[in-house]
C-alpha positions as CSV (number, residue, x, y, z in Angstrom):
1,X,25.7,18.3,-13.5
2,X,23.6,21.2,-12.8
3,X,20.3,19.3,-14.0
4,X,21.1,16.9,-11.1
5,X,21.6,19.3,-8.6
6,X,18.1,21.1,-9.6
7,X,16.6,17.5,-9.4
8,X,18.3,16.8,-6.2
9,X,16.9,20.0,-4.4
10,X,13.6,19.7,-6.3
11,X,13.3,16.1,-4.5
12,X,14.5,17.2,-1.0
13,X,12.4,20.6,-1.0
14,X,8.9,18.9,-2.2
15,X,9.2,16.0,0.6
16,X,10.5,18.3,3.3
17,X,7.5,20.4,2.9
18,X,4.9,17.9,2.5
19,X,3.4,15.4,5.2
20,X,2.6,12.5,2.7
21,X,4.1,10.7,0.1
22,X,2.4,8.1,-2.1
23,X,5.1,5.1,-2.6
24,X,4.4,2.1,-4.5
25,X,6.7,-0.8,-4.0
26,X,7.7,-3.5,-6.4
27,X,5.2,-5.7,-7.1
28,X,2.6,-3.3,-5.4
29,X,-0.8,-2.6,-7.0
30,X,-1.3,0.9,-6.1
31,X,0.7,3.6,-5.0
32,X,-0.4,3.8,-0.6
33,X,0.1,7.8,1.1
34,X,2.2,7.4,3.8
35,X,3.6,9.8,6.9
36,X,7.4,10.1,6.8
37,X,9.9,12.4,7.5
38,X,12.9,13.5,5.3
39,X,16.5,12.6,6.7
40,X,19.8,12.6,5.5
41,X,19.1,12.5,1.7
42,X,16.0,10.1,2.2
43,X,12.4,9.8,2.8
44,X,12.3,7.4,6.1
45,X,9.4,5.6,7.7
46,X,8.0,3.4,10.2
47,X,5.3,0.9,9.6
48,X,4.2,-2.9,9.4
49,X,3.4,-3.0,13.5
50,X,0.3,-3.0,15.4
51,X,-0.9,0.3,15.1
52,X,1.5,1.3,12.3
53,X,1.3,2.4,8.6
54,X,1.2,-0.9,5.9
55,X,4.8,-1.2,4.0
56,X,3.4,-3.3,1.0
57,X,5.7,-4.3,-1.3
58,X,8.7,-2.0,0.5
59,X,11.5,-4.7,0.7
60,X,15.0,-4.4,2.0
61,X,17.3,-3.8,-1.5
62,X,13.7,-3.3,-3.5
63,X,12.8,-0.6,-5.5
64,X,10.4,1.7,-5.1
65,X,8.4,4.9,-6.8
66,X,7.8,7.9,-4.6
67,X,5.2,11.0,-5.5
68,X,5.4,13.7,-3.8
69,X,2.5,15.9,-3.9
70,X,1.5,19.8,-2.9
71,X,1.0,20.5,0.3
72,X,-1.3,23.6,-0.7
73,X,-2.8,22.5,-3.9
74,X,-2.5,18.6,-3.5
75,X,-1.1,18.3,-7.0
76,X,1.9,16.2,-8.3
77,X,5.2,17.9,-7.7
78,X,7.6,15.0,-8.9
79,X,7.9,11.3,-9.1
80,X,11.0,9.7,-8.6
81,X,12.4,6.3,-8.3
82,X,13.7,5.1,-5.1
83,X,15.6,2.1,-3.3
84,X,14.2,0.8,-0.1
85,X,16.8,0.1,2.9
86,X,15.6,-1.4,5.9
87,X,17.8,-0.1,9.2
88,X,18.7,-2.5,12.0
89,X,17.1,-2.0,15.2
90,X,19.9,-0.2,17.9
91,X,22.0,0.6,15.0
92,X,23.5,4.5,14.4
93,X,21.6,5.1,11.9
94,X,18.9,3.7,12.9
95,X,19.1,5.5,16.4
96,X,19.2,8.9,14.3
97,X,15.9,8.5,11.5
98,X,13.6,6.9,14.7
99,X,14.5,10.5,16.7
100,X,13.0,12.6,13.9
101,X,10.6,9.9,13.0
102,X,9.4,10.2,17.1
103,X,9.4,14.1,16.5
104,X,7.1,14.2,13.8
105,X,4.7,11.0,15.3
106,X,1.4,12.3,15.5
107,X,-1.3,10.8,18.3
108,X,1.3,8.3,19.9
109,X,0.0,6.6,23.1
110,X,2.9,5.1,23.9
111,X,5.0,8.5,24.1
112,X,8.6,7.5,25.2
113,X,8.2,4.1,24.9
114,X,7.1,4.2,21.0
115,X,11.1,3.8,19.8
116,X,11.5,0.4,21.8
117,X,7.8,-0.8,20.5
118,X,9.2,0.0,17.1
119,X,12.5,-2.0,17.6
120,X,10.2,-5.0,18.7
121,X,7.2,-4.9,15.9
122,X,8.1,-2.3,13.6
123,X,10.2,-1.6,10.2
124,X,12.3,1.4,10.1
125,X,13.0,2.3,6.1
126,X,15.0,4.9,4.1
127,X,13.5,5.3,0.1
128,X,16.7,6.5,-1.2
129,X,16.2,8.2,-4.6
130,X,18.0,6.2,-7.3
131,X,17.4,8.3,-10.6
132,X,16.4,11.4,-11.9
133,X,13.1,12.4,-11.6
134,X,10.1,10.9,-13.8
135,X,8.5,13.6,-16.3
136,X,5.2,14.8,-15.1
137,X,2.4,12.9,-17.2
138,X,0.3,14.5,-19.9
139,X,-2.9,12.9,-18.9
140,X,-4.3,12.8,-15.2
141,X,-3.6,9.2,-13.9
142,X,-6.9,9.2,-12.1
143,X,-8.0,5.5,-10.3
144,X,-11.0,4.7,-8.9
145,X,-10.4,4.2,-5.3
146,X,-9.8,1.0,-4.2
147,X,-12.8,-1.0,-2.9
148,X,-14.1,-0.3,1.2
149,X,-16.5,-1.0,3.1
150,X,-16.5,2.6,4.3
151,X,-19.7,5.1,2.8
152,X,-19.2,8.6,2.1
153,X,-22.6,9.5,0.9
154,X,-25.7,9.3,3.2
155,X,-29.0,11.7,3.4
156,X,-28.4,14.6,5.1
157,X,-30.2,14.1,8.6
158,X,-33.8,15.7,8.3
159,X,-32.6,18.3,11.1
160,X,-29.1,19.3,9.8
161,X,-31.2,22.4,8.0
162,X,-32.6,23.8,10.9
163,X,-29.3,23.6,12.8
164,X,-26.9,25.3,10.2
165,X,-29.9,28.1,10.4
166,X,-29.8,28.8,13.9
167,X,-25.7,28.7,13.7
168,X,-25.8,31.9,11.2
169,X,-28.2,33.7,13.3
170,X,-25.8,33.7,16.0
């Protein structure tokens, strides 16, 4: 009993400190970081609207694994496996994970409306954890990233030099 209880608080402490989770749904390639906030015993989020995070695989009933990492260190805290419940639009509870998700909504143009635009285009879940813990691997688990047309390495621009000098003269 005491094992659970560590595993419990060891779940709720690691995702109430950090701002993403990686979850990988059923069926789901990769594990995908997502913004969420914890409620009530679960990790909750909004997604799959215009403008909105991608839920893949994240099906009402499913299953799901959850990593939470370090906020400080980026590192693996613990894994765990979860079940996904989808919440009703205008239902209690509901209602009660879209106020702290709306608290915790970073760069929202919408503002007051963003609850109603969720009820119309959005899915509110809960990732209730449904087990103990996974143990930490023994090797890394490194993948390359997924393919993108995005490009992290360019030249550095020929005058980049001569501004970083003049910026430590000052």
């Amino acid at each position: 009993m005491t094992g659970q209880l560590l595993d419990q608080a060891l779940v709720e402490e690691a995702a109430k400190k950090s701002g993403l989770v990686w979850v990988r749904g059923a069926g789901a390639p990769a594990a995908r970081a997502l913004w969420h906030v914890w409620h009530e015993g679960a990790v909750c989020l909004v997604g799959d609207g215009p403008g909105e995070q991608p839920l893949p695989g994240l099906t009402d009933g499913g299953s799901a694994e959850v990593t939470v990492r370090s906020k400080d260190k980026g590192g693996r805290l613990v894994t765990w496996p979860a079940t996904v419940h989808e919440q009703a639009p205008g239902s209690p509870e509901w209602e009660a994970v879209v106020a702290e998700l709306k608290g915790k909504r970073l760069n929202a143009a919408d503002g007051e409306e963003m609850p109603r635009r969720w009820a119309r285009e959005c899915r509110v879940l809960r990732l209730v954890p449904a087990g103990p813990p996974a143990a930490l691997p023994s090797d890394s688990l490194a993948r390359p990233p997924l393919p993108s047309p995005a490009i992290t390495r360019r030249p550095v621009p020929a005058g980049l030099p001569r501004l970083l000098a003049k910026r430590k003269k000052k």
